[in-house]
N, C-alpha and C positions, 0 to 999 in steps of 0.2 A: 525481489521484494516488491509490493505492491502497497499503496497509500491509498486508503479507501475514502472518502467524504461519505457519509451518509444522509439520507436523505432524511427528514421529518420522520416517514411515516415507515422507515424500518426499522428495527434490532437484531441487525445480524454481527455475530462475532467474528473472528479470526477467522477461528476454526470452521465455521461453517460456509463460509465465503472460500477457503482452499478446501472444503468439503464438495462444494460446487463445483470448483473449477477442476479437480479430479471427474468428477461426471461429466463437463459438459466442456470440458478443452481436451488440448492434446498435450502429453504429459512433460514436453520440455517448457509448455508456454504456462505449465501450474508453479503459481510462484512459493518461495521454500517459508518465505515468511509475509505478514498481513500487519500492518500499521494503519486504525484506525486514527483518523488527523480531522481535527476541525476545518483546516482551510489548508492549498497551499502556499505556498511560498511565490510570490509573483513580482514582475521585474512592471516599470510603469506601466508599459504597453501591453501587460495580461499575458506573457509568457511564464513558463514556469521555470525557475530556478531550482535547476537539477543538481546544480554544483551542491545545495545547500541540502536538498535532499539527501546525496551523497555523503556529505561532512556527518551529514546527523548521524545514518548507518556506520559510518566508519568509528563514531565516536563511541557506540553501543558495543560493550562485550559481545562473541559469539556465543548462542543458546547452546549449542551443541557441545 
């Protein structure tokens, strides 16, 4: 799974973002799902909090 920030001055979707990275990666590092997120999750010091990441995906039904 991949958490996107976008920038201003794009509108790119999900799907066109793992549309991408099928063309232009290799196909174990295309991720299965795309979670566009305003900000992430950050500890004082400006790391990211992956546990919290984690919790949220575990929390979500599977699409499949």
């Amino acid at each position: 799974m991949a958490f996107i920030i976008p920038t201003a001055r794009t509108s790119a979707s999900a799907d066109d973002i793992i549309e991408w990275a099928r063309d232009n990666m290799a196909n174990f590092k295309v991720p299965r799902r795309v979670e566009i997120v305003d900000a992430l999750p950050l500890n004082p010091s400006g790391k990211v909090l992956k546990y919290v990441l984690r919790d949220r995906v575990a929390a979500e039904p599977p699409t499949n």
